[in-house]
DSSP file (Angstrom, degrees, kcal/mol; ACC not computed):
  #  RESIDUE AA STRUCTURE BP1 BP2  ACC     N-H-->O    O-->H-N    N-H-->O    O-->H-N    TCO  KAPPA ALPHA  PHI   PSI    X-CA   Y-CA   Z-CA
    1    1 A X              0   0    0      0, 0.0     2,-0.3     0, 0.0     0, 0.0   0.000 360.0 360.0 360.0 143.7   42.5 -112.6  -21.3
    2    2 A X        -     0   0    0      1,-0.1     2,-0.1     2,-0.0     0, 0.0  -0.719 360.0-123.2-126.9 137.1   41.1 -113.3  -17.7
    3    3 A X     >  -     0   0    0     -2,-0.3     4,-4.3     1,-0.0     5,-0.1  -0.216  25.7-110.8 -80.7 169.1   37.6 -112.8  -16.6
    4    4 A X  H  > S+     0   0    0      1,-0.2     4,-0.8     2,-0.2     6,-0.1   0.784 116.3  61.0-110.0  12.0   36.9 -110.9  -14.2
    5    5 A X  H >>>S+     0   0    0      2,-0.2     5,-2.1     3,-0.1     3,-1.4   0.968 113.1  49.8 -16.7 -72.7   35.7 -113.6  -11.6
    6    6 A X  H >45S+     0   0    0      2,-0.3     3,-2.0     1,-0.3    -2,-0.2   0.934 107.7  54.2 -43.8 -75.1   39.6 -114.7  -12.2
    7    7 A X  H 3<5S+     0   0    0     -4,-4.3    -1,-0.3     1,-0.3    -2,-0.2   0.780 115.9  34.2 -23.6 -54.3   40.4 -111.3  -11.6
    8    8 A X  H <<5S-     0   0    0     -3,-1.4    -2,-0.3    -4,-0.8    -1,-0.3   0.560 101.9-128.0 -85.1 -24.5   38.7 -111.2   -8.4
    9    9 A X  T <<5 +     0   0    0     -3,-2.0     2,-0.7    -4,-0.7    -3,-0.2   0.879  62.5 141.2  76.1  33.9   39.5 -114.7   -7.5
   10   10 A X      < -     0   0    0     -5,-2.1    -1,-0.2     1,-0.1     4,-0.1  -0.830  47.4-156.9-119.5 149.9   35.8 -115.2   -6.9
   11   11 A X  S    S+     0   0    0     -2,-0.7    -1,-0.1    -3,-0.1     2,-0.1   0.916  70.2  97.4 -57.3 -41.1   33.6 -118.6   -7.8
   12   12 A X  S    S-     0   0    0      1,-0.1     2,-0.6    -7,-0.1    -2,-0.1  -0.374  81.9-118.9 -83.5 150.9   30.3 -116.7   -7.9
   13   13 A X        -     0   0    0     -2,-0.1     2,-0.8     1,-0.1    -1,-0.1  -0.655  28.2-140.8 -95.7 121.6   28.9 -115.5  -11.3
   14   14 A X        -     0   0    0     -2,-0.6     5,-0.4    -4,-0.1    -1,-0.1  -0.625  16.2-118.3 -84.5 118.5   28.8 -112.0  -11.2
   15   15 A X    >>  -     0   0    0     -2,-0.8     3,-2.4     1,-0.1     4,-2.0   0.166  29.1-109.5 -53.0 134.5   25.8 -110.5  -12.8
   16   16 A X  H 3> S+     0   0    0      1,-0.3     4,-1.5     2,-0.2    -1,-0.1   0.620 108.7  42.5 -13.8 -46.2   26.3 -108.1  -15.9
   17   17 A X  H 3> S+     0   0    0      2,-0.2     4,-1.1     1,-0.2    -1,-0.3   0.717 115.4  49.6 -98.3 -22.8   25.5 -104.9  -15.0
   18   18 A X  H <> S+     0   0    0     -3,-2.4     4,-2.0     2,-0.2    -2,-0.2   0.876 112.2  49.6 -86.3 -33.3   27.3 -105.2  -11.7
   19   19 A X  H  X S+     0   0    0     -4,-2.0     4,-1.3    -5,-0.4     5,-0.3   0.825 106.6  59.2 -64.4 -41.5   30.7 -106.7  -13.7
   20   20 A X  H  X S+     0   0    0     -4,-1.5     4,-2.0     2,-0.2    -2,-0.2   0.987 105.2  47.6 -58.0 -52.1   30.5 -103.6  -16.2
   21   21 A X  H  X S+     0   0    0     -4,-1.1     4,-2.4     2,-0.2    -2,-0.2   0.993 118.6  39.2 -53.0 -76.0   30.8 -101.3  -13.2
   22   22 A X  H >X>S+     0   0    0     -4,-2.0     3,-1.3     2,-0.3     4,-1.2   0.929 110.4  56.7 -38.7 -78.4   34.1 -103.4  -11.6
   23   23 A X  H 3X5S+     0   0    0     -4,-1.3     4,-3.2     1,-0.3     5,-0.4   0.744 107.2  45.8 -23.8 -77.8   35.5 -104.0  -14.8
   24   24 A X  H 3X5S+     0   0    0     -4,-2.0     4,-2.4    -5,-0.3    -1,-0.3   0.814 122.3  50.6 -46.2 -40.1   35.4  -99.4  -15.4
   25   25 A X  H <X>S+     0   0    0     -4,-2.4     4,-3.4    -3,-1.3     5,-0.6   0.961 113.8  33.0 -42.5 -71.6   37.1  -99.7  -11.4
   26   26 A X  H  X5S+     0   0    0     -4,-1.2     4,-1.1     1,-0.2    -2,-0.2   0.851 127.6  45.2 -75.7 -12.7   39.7 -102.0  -11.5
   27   27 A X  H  X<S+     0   0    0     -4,-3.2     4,-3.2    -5,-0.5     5,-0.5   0.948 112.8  50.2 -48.8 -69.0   40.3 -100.6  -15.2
   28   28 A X  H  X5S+     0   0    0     -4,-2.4     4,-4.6    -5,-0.4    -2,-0.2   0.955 121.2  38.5 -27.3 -67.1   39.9  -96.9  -13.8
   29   29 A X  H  X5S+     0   0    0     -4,-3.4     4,-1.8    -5,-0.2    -1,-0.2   0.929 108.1  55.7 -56.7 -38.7   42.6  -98.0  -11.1
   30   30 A X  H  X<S+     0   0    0     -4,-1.1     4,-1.4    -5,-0.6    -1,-0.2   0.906 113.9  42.7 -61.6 -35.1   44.7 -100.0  -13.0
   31   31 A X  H  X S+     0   0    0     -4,-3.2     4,-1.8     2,-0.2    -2,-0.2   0.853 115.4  51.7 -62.2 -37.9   45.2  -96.4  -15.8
   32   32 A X  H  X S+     0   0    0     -4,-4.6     4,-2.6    -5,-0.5    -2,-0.2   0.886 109.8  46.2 -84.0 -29.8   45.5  -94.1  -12.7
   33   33 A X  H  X S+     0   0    0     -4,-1.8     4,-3.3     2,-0.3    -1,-0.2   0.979 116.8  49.5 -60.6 -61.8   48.5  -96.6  -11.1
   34   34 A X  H  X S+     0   0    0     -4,-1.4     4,-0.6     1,-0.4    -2,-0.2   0.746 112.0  44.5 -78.8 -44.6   50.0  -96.5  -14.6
   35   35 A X  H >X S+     0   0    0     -4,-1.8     3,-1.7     2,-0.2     4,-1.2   0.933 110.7  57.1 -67.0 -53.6   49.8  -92.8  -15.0
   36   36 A X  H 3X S+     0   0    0     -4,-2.6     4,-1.9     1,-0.3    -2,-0.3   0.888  99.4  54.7 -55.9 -43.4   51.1  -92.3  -11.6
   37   37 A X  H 3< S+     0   0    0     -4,-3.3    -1,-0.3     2,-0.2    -2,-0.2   0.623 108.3  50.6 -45.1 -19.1   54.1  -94.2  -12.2
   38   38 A X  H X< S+     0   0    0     -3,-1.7     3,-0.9    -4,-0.6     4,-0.4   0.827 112.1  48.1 -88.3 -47.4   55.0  -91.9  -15.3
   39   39 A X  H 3<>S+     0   0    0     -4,-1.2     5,-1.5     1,-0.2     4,-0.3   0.633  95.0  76.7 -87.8 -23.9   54.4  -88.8  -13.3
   40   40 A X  T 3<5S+     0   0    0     -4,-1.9     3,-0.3     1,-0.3    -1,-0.2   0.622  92.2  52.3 -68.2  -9.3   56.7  -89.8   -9.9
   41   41 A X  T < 5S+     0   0    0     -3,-0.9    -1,-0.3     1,-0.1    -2,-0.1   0.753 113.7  46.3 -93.2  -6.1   59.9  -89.2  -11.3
   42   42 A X  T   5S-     0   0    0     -4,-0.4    -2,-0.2    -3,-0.3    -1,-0.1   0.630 107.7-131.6 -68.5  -4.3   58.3  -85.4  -12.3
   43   43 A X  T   5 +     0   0    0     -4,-0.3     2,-0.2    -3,-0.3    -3,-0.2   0.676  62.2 137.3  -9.2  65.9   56.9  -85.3   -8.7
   44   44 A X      < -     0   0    0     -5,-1.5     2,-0.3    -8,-0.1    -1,-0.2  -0.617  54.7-136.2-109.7 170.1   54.0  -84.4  -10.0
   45   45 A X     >  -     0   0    0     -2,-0.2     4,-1.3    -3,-0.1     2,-0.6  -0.697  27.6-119.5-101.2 154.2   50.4  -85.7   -9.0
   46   46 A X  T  4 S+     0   0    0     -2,-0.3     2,-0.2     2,-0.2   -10,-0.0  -0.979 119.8  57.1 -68.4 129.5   47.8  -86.7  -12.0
   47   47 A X  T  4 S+     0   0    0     -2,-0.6     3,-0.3    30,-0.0    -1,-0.2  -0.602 113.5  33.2 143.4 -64.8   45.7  -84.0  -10.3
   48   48 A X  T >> S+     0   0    0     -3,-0.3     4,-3.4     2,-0.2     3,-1.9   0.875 113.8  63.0-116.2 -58.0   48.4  -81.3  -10.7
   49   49 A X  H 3X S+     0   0    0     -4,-1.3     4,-3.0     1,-0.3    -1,-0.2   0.801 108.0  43.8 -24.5 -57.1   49.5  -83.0  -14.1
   50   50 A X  H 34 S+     0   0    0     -3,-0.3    -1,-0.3     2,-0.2    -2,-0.2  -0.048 102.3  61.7-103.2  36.2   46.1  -82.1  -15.3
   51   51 A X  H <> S+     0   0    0     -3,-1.9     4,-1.6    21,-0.1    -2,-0.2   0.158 109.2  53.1 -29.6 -50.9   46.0  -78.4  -13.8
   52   52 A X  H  X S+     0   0    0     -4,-3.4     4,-4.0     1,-0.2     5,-0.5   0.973 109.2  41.1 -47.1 -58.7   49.1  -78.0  -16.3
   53   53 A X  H  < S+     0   0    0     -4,-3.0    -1,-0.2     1,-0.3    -3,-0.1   0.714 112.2  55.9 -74.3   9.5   47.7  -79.1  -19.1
   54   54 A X  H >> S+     0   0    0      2,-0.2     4,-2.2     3,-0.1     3,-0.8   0.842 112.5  42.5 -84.3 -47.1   44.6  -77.2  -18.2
   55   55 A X  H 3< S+     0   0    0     -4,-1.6    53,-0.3     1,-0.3     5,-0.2   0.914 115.4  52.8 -79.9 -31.0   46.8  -73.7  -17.9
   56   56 A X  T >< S+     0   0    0     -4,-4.0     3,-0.9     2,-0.2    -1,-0.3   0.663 103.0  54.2 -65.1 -16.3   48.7  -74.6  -21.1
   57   57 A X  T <4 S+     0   0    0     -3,-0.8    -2,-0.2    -5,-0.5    -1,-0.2   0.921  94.5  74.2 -60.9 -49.9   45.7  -75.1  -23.1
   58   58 A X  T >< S-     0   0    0     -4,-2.2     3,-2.1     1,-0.1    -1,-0.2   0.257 100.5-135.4 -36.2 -10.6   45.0  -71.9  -21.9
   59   59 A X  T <   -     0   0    0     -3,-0.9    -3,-0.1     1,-0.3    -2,-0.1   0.908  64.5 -60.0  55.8  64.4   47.6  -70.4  -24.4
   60   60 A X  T 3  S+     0   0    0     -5,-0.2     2,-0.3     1,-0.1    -1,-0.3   0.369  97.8 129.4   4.0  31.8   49.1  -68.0  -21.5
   61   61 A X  S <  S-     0   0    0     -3,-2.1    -1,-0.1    -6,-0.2    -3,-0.1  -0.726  70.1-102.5-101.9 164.9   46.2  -66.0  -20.7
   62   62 A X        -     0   0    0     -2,-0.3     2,-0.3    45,-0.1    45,-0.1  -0.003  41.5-167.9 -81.1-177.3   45.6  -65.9  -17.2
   63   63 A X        -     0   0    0     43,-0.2    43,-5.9    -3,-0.1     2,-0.3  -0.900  17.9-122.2-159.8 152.1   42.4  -68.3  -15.7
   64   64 A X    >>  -     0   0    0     -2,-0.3     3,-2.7    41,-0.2     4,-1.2  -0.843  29.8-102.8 -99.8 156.6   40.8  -68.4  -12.5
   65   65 A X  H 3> S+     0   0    0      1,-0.3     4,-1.2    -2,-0.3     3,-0.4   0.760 124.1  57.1 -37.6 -40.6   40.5  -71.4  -10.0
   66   66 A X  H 3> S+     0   0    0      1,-0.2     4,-2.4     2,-0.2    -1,-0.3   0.837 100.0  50.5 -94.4  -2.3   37.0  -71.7  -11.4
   67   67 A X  H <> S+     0   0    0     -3,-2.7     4,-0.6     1,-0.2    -2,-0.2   0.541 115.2  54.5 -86.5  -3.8   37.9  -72.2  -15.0
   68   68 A X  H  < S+     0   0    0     -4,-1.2     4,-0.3    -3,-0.4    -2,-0.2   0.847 103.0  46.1 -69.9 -43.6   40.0  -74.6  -13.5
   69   69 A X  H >< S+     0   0    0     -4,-1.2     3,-1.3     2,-0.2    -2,-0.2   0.858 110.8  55.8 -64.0 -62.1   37.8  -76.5  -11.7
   70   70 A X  H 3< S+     0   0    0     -4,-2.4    -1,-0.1     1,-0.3    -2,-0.1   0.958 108.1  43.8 -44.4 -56.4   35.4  -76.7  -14.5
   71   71 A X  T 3< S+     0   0    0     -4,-0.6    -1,-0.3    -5,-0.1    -2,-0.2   0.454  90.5 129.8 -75.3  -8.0   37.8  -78.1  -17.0
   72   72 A X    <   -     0   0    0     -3,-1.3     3,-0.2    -4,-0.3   -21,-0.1   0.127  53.8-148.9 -33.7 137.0   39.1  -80.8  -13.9
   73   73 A X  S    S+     0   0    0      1,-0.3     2,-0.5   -23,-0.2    -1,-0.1   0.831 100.1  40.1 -77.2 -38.2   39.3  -84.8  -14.9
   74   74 A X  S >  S-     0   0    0    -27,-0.1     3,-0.8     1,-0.1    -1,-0.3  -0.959  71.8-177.9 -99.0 111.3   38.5  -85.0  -11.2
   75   75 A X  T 3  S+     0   0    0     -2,-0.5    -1,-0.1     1,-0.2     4,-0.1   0.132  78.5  68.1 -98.2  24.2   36.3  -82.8  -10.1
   76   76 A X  T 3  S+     0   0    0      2,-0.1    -1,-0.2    -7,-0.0    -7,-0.0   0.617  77.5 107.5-110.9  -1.1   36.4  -83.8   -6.7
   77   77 A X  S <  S-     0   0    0     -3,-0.8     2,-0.4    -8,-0.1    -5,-0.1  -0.176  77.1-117.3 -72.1 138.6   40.1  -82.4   -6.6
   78   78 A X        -     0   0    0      1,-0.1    -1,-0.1     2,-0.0    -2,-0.1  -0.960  24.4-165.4-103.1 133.9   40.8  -78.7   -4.4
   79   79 A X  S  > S+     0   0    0     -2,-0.4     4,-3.0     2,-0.2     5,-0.2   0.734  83.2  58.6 -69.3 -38.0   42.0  -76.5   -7.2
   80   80 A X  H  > S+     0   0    0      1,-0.3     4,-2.0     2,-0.2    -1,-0.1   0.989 108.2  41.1 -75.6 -57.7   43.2  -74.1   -4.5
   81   81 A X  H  > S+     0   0    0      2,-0.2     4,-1.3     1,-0.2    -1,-0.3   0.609 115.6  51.6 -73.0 -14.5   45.7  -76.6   -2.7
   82   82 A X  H  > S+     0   0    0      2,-0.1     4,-3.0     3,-0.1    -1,-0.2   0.743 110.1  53.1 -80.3 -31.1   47.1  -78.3   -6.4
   83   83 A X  H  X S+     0   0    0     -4,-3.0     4,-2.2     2,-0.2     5,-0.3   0.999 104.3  52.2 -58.5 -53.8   47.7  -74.8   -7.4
   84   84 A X  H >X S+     0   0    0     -4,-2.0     3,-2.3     2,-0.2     4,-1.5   0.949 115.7  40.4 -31.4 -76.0   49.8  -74.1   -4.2
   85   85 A X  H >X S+     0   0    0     -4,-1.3     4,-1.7     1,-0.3     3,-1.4   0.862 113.9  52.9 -38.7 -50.3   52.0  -77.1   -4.8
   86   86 A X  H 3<>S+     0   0    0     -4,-3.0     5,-2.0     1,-0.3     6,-0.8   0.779 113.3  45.9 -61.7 -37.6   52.0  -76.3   -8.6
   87   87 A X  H <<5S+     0   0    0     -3,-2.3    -1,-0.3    -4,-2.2    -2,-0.2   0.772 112.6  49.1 -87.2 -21.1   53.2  -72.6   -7.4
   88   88 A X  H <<5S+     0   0    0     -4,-1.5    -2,-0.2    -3,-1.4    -1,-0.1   0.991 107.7  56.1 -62.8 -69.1   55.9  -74.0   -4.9
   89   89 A X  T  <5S-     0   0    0     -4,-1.7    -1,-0.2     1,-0.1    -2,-0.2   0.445 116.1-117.2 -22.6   1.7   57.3  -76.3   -7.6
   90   90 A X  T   5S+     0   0    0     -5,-0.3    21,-0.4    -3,-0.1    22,-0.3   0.623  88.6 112.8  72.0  -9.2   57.8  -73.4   -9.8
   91   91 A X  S   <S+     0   0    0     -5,-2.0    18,-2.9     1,-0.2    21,-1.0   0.976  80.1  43.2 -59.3 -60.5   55.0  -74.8  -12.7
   92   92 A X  E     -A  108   0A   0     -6,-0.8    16,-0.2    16,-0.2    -1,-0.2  -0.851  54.8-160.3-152.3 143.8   52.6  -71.6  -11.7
   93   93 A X  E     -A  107   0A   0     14,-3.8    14,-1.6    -2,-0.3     2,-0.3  -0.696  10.8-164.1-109.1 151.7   52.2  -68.3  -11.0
   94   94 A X  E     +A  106   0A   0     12,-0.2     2,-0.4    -2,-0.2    12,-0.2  -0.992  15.8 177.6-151.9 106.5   49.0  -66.9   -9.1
   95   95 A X  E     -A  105   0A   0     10,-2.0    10,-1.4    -2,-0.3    -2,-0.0  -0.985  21.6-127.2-104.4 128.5   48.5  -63.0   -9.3
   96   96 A X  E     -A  104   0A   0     -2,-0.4     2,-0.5     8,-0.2     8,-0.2  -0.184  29.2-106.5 -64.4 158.2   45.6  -60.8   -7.8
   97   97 A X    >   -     0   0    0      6,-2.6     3,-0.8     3,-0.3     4,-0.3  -0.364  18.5-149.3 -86.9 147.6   44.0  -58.8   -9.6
   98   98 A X  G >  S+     0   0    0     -2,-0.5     2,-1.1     1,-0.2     3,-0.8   0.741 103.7  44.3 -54.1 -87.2   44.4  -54.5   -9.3
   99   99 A X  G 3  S+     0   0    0      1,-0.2    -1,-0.2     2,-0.1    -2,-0.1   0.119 128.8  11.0 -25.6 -31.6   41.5  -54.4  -10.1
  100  100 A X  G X   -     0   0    0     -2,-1.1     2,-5.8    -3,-0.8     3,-2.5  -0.477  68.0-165.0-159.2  52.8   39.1  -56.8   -8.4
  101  101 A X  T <  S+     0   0    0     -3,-0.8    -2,-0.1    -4,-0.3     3,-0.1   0.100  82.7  67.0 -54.3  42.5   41.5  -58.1   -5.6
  102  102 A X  T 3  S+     0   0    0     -2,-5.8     2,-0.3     2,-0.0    -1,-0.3   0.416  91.3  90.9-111.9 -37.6   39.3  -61.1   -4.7
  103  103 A X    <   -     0   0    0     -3,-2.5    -6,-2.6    -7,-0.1    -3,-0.2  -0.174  63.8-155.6 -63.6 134.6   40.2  -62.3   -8.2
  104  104 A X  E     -A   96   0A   0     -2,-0.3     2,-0.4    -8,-0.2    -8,-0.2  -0.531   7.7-163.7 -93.1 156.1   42.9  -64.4   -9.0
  105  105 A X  E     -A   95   0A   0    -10,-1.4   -10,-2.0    -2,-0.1     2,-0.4  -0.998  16.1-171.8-134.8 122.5   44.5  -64.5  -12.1
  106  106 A X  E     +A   94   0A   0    -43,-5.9     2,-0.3    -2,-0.4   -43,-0.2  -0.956   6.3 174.7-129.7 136.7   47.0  -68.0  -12.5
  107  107 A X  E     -A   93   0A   0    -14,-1.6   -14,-3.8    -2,-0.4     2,-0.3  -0.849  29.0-118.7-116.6 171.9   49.4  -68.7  -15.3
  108  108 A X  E     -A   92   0A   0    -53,-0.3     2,-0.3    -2,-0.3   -16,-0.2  -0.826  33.4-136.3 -88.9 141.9   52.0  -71.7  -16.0
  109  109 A X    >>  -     0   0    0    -18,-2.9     3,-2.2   -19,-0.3     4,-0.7  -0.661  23.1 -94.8 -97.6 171.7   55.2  -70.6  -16.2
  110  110 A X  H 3> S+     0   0    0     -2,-0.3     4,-0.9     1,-0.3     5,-0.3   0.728 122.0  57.2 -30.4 -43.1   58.0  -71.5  -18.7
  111  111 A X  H 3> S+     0   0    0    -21,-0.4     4,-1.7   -20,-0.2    -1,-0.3   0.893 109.8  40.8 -84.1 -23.1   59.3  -74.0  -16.3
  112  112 A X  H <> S+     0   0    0     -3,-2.2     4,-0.7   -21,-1.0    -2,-0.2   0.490 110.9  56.5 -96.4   8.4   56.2  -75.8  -16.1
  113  113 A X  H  X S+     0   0    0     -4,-0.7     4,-0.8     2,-0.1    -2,-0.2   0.280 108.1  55.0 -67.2 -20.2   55.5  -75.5  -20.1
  114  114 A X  H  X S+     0   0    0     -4,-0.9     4,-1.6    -5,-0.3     5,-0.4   0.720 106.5  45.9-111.9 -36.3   58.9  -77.2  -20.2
  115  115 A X  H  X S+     0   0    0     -4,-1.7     4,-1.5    -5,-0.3     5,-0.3   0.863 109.0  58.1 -64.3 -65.2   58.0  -80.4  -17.8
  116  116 A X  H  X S+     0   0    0     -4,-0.7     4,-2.6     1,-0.3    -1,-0.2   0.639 107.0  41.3 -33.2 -46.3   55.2  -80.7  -19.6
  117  117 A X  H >X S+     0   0    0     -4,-0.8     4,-0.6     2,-0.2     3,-0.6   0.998 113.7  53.9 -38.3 -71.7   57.3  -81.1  -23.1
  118  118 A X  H 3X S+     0   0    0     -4,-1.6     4,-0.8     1,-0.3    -2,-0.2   0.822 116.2  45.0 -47.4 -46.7   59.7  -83.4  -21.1
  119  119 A X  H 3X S+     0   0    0     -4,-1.5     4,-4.9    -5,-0.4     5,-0.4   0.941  97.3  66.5 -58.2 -54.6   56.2  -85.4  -20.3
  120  120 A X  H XX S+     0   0    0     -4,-2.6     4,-2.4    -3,-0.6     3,-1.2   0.822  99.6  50.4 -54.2 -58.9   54.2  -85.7  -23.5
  121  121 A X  H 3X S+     0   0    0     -4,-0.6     4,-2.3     1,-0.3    -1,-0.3   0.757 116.5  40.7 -16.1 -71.1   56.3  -87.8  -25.2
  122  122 A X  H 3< S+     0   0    0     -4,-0.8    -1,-0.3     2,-0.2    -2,-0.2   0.630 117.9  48.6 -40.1 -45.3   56.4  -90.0  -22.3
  123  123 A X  H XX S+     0   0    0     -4,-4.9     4,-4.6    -3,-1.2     3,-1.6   0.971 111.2  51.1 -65.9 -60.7   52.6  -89.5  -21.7
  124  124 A X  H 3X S+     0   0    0     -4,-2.4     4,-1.4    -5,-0.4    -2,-0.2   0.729 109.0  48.1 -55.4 -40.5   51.9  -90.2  -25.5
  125  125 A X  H 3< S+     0   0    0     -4,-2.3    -1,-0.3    -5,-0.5     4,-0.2   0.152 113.2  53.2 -88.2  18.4   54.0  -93.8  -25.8
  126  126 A X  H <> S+     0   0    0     -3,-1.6     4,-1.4    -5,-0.1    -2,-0.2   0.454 112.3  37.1 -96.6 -41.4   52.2  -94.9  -22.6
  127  127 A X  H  X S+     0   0    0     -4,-4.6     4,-1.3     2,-0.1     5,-0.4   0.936 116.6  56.0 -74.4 -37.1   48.5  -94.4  -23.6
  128  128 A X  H >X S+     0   0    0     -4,-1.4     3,-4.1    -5,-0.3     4,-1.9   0.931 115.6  38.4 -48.6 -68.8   49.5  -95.6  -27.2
  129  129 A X  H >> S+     0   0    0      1,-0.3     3,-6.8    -4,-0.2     4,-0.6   0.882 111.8  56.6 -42.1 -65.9   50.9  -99.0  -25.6
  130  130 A X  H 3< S+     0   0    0     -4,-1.4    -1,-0.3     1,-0.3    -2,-0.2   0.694 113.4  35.5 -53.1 -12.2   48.4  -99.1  -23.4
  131  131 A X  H X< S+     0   0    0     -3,-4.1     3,-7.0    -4,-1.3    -1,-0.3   0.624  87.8 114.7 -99.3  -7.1   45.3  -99.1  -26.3
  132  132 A X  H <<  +     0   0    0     -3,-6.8    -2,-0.1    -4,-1.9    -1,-0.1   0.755  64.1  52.8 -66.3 -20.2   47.6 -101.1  -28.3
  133  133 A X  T 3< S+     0   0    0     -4,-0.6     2,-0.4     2,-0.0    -1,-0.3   0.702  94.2  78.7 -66.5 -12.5   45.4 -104.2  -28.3
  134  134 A X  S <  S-     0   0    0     -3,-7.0     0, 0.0     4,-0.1     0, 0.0  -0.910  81.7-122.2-120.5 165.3   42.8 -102.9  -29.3
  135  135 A X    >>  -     0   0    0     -2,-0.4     4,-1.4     1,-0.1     3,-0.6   0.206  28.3-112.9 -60.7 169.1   41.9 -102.0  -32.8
  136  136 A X  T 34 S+     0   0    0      1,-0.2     5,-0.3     2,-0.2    -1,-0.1   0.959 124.0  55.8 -70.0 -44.3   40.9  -98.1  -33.9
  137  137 A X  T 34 S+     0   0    0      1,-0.2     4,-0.4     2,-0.2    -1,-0.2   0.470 107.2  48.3 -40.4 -24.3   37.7  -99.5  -34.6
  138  138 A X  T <> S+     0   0    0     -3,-0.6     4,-3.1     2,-0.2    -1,-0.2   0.858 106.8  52.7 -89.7 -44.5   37.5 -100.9  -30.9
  139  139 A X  H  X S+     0   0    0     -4,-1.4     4,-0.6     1,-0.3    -2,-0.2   0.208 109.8  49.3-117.4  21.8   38.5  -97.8  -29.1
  140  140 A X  H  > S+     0   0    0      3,-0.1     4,-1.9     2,-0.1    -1,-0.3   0.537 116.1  45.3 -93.4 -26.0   35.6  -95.6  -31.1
  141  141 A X  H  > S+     0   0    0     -4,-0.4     4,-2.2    -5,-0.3    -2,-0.2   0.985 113.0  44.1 -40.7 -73.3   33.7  -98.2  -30.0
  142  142 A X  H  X S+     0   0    0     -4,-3.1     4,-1.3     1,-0.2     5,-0.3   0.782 118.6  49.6 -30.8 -78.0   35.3  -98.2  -26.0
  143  143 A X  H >X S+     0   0    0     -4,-0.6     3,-2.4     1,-0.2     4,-1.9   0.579 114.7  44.5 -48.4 -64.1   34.9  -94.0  -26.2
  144  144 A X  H 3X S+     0   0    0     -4,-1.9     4,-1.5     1,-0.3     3,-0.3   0.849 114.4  46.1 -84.2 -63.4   30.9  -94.5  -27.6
  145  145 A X  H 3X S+     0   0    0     -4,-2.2     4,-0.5     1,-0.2    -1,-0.3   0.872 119.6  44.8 -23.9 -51.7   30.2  -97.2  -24.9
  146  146 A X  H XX S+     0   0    0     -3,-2.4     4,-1.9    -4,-1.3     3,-0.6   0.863 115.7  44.5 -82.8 -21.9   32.1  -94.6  -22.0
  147  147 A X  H 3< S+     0   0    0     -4,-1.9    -2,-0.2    -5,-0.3    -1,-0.2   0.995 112.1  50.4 -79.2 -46.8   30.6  -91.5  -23.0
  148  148 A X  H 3< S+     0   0    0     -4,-1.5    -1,-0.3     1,-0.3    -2,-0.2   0.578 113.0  52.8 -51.6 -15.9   27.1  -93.1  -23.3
  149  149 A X  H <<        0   0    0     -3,-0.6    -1,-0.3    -4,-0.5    -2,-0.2   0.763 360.0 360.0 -66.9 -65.5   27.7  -94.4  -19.9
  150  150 A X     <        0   0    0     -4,-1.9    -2,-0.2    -3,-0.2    -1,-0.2   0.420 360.0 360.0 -65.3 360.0   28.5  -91.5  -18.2
């Protein structure tokens, strides 16, 4: 396993608190690459990816852009312009409402309940490999270390 000096290809000893922080970067980047590569042959985005699984969680009842937003891995993500794609793509449908036309009401449709199948599978044997060094015992550890963190 390579430090992450090595990593960095630097001489100087990088102090703790400042190596915990890289480490959660070039980790962070290294997950998001990995994920993106699983998602490129769907063209899908991880941003749009997790807009799916947001509106399938949802158990077809309609959501708004801001129960979207909340529920976001990236919250720095516009909801309104991944929906768009999502709705070009076919994934999701965006009706106003009679009632209260500044609200929107968006579901996933069937065809984007059905990448999403085609995906988990795919999703599910790529974070299993990817924990697969470490023990169960490690990675309640990892999650109690990142949540305390955040």
């Amino acid at each position: 396993m390579k430090e992450l000096e090595d990593v960095l290809k630097t001489n100087h000893r990088i102090p703790l608190h400042k190596k915990a922080i890289l480490n959660v970067f070039i980790t962070y980047n290294g997950l998001r690459d990995a994920m993106q590569n699983i998602l490129k042959p769907f063209d899908l985005s991880v941003e749009q990816f997790n807009v799916l699984r947001i509106l399938r969680g949802a158990k077809s009842k309609p959501v708004s852009l801001n129960y979207i937003q909340e529920r976001m891995v990236s919250k720095m993500s516009n909801t309104t312009r991944l929906v768009d794609k999502l709705i070009l793509k076919g994934y999701v449908e965006r009706f106003v409402c009679e009632k209260n036309r500044r609200k929107v009401d968006i579901y996933i449709t069937r065809t984007g309940l059905d990448v999403l199948e085609q995906l988990d599978t795919v999703v599910d044997d790529s974070e299993y490999r990817i924990t697969s060094n470490l023990s169960d015992q490690e990675l309640e550890q990892l999650n109690l270390l990142l949540n305390k963190l955040r």
